[in-house]
C-alpha positions in Angstrom: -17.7 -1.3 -26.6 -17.3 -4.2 -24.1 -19.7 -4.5 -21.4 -17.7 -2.9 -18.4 -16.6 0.0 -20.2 -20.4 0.5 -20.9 -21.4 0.1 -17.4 -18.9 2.5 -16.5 -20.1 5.4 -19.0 -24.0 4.4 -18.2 -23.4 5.1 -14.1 -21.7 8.8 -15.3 -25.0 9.7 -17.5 -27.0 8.6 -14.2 -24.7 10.6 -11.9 -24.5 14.0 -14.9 -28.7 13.3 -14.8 -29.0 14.1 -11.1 -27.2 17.4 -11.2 -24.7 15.9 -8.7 -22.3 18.3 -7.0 -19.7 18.2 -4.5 -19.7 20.5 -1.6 -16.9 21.4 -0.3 -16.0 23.2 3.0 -12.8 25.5 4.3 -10.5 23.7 6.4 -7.6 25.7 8.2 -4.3 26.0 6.3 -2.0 26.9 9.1 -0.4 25.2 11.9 2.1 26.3 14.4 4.2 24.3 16.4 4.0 25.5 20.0 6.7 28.1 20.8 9.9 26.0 23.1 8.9 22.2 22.3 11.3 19.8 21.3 11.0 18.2 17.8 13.6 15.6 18.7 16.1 14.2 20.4 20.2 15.2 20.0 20.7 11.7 18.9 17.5 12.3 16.0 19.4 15.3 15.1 22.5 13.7 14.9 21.5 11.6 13.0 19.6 13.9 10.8 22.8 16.0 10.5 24.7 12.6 8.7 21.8 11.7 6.6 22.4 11.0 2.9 20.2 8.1 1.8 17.0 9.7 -0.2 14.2 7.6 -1.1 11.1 8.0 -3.1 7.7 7.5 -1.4 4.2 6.6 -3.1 0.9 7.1 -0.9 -2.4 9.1 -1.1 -2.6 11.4 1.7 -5.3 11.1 4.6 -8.1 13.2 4.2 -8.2 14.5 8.1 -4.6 15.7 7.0 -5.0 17.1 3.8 -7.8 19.3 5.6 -5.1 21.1 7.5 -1.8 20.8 5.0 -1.9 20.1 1.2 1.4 18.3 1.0 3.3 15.6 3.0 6.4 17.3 3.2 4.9 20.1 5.4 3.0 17.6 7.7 5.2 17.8 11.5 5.1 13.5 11.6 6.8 13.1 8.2 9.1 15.5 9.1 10.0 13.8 11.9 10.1 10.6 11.3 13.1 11.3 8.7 14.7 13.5 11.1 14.9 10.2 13.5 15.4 7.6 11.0 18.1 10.1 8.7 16.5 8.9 5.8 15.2 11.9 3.2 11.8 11.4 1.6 10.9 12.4 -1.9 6.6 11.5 -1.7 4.7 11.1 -5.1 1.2 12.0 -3.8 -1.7 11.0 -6.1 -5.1 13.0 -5.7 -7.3 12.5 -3.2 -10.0 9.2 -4.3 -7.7 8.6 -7.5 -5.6 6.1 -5.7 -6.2 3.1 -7.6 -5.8 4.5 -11.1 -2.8 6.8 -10.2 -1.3 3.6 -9.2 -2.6 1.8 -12.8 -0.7 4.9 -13.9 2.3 4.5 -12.2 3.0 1.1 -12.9 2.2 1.1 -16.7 5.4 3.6 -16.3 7.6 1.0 -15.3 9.2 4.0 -13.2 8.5 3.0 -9.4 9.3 4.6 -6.5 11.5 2.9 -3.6 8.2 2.3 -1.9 4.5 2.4 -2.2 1.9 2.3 -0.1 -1.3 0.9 -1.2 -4.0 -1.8 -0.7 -1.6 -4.9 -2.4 -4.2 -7.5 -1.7 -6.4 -5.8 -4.2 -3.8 -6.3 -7.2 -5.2 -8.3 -9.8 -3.5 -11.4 -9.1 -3.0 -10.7 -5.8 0.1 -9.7 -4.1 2.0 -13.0 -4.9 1.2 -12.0 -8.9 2.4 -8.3 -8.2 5.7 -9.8 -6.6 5.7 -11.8 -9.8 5.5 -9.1 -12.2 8.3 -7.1 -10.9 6.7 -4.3 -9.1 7.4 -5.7 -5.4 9.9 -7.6 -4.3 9.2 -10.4 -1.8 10.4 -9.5 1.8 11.0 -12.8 3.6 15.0 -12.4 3.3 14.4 -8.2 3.4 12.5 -8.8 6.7 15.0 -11.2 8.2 18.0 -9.4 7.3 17.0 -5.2 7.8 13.4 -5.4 9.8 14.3 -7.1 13.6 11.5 -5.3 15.3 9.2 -6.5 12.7 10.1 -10.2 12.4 10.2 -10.2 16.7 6.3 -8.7 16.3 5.4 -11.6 13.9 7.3 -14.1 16.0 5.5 -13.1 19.2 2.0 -13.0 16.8 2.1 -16.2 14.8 -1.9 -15.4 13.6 -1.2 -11.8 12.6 1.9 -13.7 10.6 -0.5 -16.2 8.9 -2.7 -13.2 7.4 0.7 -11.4 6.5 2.0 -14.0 4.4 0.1 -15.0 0.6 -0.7 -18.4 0.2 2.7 -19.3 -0.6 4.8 -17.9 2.2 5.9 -14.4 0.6 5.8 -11.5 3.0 5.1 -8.5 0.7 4.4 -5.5 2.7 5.4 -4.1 6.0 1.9 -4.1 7.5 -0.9 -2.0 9.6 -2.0 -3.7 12.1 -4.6 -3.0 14.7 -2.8 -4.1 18.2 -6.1 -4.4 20.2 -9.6 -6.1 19.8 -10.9 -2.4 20.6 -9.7 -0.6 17.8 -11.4 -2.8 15.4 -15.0 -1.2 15.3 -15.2 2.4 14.8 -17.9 3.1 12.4 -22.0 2.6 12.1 -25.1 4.9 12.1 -25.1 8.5 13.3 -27.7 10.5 13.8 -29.1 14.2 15.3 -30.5 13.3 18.7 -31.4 16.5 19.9 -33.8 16.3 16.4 -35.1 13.2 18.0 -35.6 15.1 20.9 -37.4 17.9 19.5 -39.9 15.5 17.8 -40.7 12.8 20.6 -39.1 10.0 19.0 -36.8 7.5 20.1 -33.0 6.2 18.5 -34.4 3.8 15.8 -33.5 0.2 15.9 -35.2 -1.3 13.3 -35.6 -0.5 9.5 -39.6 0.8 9.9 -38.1 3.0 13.1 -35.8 4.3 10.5 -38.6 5.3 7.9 -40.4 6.8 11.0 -37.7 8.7 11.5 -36.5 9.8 8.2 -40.1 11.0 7.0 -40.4 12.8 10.5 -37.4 14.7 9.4 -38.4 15.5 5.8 -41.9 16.2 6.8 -41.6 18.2 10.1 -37.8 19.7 9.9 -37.7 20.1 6.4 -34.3 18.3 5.5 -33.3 18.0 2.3 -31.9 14.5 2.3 -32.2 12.9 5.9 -30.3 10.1 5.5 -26.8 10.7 3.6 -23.3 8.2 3.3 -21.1 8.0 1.1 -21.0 7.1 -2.5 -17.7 7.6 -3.2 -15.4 5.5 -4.8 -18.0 3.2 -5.6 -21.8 3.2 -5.1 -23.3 2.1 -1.6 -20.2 2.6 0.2 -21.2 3.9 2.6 -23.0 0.8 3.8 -20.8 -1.9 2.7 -20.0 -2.5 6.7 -23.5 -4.2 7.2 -25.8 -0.8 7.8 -29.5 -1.2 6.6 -28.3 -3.8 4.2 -27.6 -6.0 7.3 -31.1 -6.1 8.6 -31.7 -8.4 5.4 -29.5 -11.2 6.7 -26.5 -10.1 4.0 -23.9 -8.0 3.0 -22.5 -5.9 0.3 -20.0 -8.4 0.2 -18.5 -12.3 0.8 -19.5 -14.1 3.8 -19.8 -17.6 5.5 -23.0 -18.6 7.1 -23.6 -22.7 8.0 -19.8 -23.6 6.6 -20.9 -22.0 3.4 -19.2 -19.1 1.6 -22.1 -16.8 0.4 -21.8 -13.7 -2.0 -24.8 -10.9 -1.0 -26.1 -9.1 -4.0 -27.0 -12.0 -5.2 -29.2 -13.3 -2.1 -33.1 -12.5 -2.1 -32.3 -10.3 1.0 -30.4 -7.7 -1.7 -33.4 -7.4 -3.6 -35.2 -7.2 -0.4 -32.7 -4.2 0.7 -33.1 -2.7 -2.7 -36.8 -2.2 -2.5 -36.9 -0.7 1.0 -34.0 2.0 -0.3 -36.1 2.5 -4.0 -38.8 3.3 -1.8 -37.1 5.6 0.7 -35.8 7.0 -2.9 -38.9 8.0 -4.0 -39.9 9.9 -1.0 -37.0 12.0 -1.1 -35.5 10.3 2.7 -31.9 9.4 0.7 -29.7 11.6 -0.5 -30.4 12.4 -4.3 -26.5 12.7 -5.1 -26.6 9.2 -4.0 -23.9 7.9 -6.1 -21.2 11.0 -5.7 -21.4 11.6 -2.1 -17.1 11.9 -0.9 -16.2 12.6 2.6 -16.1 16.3 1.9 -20.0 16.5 1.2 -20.9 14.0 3.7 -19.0 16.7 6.4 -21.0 19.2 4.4 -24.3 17.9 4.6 -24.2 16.9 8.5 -22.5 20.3 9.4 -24.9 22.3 7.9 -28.4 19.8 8.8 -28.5 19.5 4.7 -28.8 15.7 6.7 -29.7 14.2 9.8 -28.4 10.4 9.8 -25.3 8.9 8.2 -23.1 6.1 8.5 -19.7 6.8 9.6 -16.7 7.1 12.4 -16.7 8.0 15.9 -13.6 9.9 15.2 -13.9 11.7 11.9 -17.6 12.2 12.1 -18.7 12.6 15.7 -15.2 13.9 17.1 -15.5 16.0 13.9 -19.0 17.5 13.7 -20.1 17.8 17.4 -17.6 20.8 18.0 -18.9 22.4 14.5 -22.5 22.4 15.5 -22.1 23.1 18.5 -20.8 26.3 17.6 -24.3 27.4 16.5 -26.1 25.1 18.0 -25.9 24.5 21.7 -28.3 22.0 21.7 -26.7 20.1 18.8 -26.2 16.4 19.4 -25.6 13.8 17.5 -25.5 10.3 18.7 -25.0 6.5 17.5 -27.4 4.2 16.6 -27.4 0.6 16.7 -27.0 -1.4 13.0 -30.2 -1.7 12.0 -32.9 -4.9 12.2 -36.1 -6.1 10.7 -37.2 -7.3 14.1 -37.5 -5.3 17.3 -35.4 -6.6 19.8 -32.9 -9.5 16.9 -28.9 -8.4 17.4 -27.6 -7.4 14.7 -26.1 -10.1 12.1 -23.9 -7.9 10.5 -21.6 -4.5 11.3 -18.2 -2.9 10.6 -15.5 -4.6 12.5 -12.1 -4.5 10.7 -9.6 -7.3 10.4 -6.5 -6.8 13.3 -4.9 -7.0 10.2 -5.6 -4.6 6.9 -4.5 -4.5 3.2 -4.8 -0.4 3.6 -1.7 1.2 4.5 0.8 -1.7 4.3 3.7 -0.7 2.4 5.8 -2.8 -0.3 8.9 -2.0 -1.5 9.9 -1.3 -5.2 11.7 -4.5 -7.0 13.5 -2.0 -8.9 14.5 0.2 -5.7 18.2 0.5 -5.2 18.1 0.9 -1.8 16.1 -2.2 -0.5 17.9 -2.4 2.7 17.7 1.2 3.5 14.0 1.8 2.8 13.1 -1.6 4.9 15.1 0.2 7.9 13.2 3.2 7.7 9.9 0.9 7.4 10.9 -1.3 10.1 11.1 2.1 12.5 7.3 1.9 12.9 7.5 -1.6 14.4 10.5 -0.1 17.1 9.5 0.9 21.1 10.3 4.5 19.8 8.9 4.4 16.7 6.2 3.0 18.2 5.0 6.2 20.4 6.2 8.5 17.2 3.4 6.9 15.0 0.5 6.9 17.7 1.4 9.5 20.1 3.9 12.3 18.4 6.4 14.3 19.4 6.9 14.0 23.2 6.2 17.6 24.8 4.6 18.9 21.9 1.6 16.4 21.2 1.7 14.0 24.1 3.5 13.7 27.3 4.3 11.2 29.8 1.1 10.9 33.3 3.0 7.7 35.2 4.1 5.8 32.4 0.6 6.5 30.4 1.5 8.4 26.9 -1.1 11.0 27.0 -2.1 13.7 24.1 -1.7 17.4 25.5 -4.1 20.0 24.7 -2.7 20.7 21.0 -4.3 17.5 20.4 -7.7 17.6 22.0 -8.3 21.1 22.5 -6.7 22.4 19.6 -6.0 26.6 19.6 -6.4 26.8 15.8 -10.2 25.1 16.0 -8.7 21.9 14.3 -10.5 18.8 15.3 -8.7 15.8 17.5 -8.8 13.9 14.1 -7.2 16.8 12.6 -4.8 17.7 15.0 -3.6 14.4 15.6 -3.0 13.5 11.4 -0.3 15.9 11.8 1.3 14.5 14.3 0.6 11.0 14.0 -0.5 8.3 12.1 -2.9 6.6 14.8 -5.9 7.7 13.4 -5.7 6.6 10.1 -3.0 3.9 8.4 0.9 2.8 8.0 3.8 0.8 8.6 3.3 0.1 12.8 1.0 -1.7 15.5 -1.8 0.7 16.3 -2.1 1.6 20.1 -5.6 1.3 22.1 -3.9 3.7 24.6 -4.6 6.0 21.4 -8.4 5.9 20.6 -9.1 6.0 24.8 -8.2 9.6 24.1 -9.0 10.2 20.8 -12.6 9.5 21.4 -12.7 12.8 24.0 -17.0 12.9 23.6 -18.9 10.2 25.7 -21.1 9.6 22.7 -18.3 9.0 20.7 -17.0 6.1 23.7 -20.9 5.1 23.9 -21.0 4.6 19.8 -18.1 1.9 20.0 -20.1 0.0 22.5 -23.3 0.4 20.4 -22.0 -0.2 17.1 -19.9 -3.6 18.6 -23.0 -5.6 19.6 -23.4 -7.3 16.6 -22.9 -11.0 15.7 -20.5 -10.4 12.6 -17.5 -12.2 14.1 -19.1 -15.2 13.7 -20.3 -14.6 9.8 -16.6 -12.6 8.5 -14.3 -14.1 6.3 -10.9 -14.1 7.8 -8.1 -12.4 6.0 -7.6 -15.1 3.4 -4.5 -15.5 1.1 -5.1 -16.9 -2.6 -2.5 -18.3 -5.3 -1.6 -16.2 -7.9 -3.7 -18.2 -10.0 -6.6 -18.3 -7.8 -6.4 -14.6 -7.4 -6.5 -13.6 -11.0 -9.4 -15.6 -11.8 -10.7 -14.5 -8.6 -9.9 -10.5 -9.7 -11.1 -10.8 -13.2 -14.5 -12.6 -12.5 -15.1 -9.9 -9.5 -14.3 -6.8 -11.7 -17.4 -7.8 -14.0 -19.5 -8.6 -10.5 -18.8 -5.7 -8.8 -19.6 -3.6 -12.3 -22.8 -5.3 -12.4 -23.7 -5.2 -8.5 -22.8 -1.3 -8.5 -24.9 -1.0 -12.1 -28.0 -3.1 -10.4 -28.3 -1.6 -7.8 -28.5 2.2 -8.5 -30.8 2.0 -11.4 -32.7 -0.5 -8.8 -32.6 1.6 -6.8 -33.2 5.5 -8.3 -36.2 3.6 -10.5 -34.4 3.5 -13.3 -35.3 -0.3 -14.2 -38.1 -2.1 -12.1 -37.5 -4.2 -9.0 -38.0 -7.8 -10.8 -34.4 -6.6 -13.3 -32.9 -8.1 -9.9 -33.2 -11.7 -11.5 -31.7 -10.6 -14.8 -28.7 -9.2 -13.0 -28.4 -12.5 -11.0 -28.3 -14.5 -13.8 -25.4 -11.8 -15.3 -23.5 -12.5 -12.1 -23.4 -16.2 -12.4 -22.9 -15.3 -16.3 -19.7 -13.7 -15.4 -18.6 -16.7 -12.8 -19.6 -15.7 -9.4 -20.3 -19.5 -8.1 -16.3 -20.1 -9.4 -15.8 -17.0 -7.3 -17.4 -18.4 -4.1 -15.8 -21.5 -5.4 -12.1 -20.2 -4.8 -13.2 -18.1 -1.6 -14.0 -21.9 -0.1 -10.9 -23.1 -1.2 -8.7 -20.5 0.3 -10.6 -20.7 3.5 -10.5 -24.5 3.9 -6.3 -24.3 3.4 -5.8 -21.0 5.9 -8.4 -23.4 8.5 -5.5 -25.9 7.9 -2.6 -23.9 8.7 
């Protein structure tokens, strides 16, 4: 049995061991459209009315929106934007977290759809390899010929075009892209304030704050596992955007310090990190289903006080759970807290602040599709002035109307009548809270963030100095990125392995040096070794 494949079977017996299960809570299952709005225009349903192109359309659905409807097909915005576009859309939805081997599935089949949205930089190979392979076709002449308001966007953004591209000039997807510097940190730590309250304590801001805090909770509230995040699709990913790990001068993760490309879990600040979260372990302050914590039991656990801190989104996790609390509670707050430190009073090295541009949500188009032209046209829609306000606003007079020129969400939105959340609301509607094929709006999240501790979080959660240690968007050859994929498949095995069993006190804190050595075992200098190459050519476009 080869090493991985053990790994893999070893983290299942550790999960089995614990007793893991996931929670999960009811969510509505009806929506009505408000009685006399307008779902389009006459020329949408004329348009509609002469439509007879049908493509096929691969994506996993967004969580906020399979909360409220199961399938895409009943969602209002998909709906729509075939009703404007008079294109007709079969969507192949895998389950929810299977993503990655749905799409192993899919392409073993040799039986694509037209289009497919997924995280392409993550191909092994890369996306210049998947274009290669004949799964995607490259879009350069696709784009030029069938996407105008795309290649204008590009033309008017020459750096969002440089992280578009792969290394050797292929466009490959018709990108998400954040259109504002303010939409790019959403997430960090959350915790119960009015618990603080209650027990004279003050927002922590440094890791022995935090273990203040957490035993406080355990000891004096009685919470079963004060501090909760997600473990789900991999372990510790809930922190890989710099919480707690961060306050040991690394990340989960690649990053540049001094002109250097570093690789955390394999810096002594990991095994630093490790010990502190072995020890918070042991005294019950972390979540003992650790490892198989989705979104659905994270909402679970903070809902209910199961947990008092977490790591997550201003949107889907304060916008979320406020209005849910405070249903029974009154007094229920929660509130952000700054990444933590080791030092009282050091900003922050690291945090979560997302690239303008992402991998998620871009979508590529089959190489086998018969109906290139047709399914870059309806892509291309995203990138238009009207598909523009579709994909972050709606339907005008139904989830947004005009205030002097300002797009602004009405009441179904932020005060929904069926109880749904603004995140929930506005997933069926729009696509501006999550992914896709357009240019976010920031006129968007100055709504969408309706709490002031969910507009104070962003503000919080942004000081940090992690612009100045982030890895741009970097594109590899297709050589470079297989090597690259296959060495950081065994890594990333290892890292994930290491650090549970670190970490639940399965092996002793000094196995940290073993797994080291494993890492460079399996190639991780070469790894860093290619990271600096691709840097050092994107620094010379």
């Amino acid at each position: 049995m080869s090493r991985r494949a053990s790994s893999k079977i070893l983290l299942l017996l550790i999960i089995i061991t614990l007793g893991l299960t996931a929670c999960s809570s009811e969510s509505p299952t009806n929506l009505t459209t408000p009685s006399g709005t307008p779902t389009s225009t006459a020329k949408d349903k004329e348009q509609s009315v002469s439509a007879a192109v049908k493509l096929t359309y691969w994506s996993e659905l967004n969580g906020n929106a399979a909360s409220v409807k199961a399938k895409f097909k009943d969602i209002p915005f998909f709906q729509e934007w075939q009703k404007r576009t008079g294109v007709q859309l079969s969507f192949i939805q895998p389950s929810a977290n299977q993503a990655k081997e749905a799409m192993n599935v899919l392409l073993a089949s040799g039986d694509l759809p037209d289009m497919m949205e997924y995280e392409w930089d993550s191909f092994p190979g890369g996306p210049e390899k998947a274009i290669k392979d004949g799964y995607i076709l490259r879009l350069n002449e696709v784009i030029d010929t069938y996407a105008p308001n795309l290649k204008q966007y590009l033309k008017e953004h020459p750096e969002i075009d440089k992280q578009i591209r792969t290394d050797d000039g292929s466009y490959y997807v018709f990108p998400f892209i954040r259109g504002d510097d303010k939409l790019r940190t959403y997430q960090g730590p959350i915790i119960r304030q009015d618990w603080l309250n209650e027990l004279g304590l003050e927002v922590p801001t440094t890791i022995e704050e935090w273990h203040t805090v957490l035993k406080a909770f355990k000891a004096k509230k009685g919470i079963a596992a004060p501090l909760t995040f997600l473990g789900v699709p991999n372990p510790l990913f809930g922190i890989e955007g710099g919480a707690f790990v961060g306050a040991y001068g690394i990340r989960k993760g690649f990053y540049q310090e001094n002109g250097e490309v570093k690789y955390g879990p394999m810096e002594k600040g990991y095994q630093d990190f490790l010990a502190t979260f072995r020890g918070w372990y042991e005294e019950g302050l972390i979540d003992k289903n650790i490892a198989s914590v989705d979104t659905k039991t994270m909402d679970s656990n903070m809902v209910t006080g199961r947990s008092g801190a977490t790591v997550w989104n201003a949107g889907a996790g304060i916008g979320k759970w406020q209005p849910l609390v405070e249903e029974k509670n009154k007094s229920a707050l929660f509130a952000a807290a700054p990444y933590p430190v080791l030092h009282k009073g050091d900003k922050p090295k690291f945090g979560q602040k997302s690239y303008a541009y992402v991998g998620t949500g871009g979508v590529a188009i089959s190489s086998n599709s018969k109906h290139a032209a047709e399914a870059a046209k309806l892509l291309d829609y995203g990138y238009s002035d009207e598909g523009h306000m579709l994909f972050n606003f709606g339907i005008e007079g139904t989830s947004y109307t005009l205030k002097d020129g300002y797009p602004t969400y009405t009441d179904w939105i932020l005060r929904n009548p069926e109880k749904l959340a603004p995140s929930q609301a506005l997933s069926m509607y729009t696509r501006a809270s999550y992914f896709g094929p357009f240019v976010q709006d920031v006129r968007y999240v100055e709504q969408y963030y309706t709490l002031p501790e969910q507009r104070k979080a962003i503000g919080i959660w942004a000081d940090t100095q992690v612009e100045s240690y982030t890895l741009p968007q970097i594109p590899k050859t297709e050589l470079e990125s297989a090597e690259f994929s296959s060495i950081m498949l065994d890594v990333m095995t290892l890292v994930d392995e290491m650090s549970l069993k670190i970490i639940l006190g399965i092996e002793p804190l000094d196995a940290f040096d073993s797994y080291v050595s494993k890492m460079k075992a399996s190639k991780i200098d070469r790894a860093i070794e290619i990271q600096k190459l691709a840097l050092n050519r994107y620094e010379k476009r």
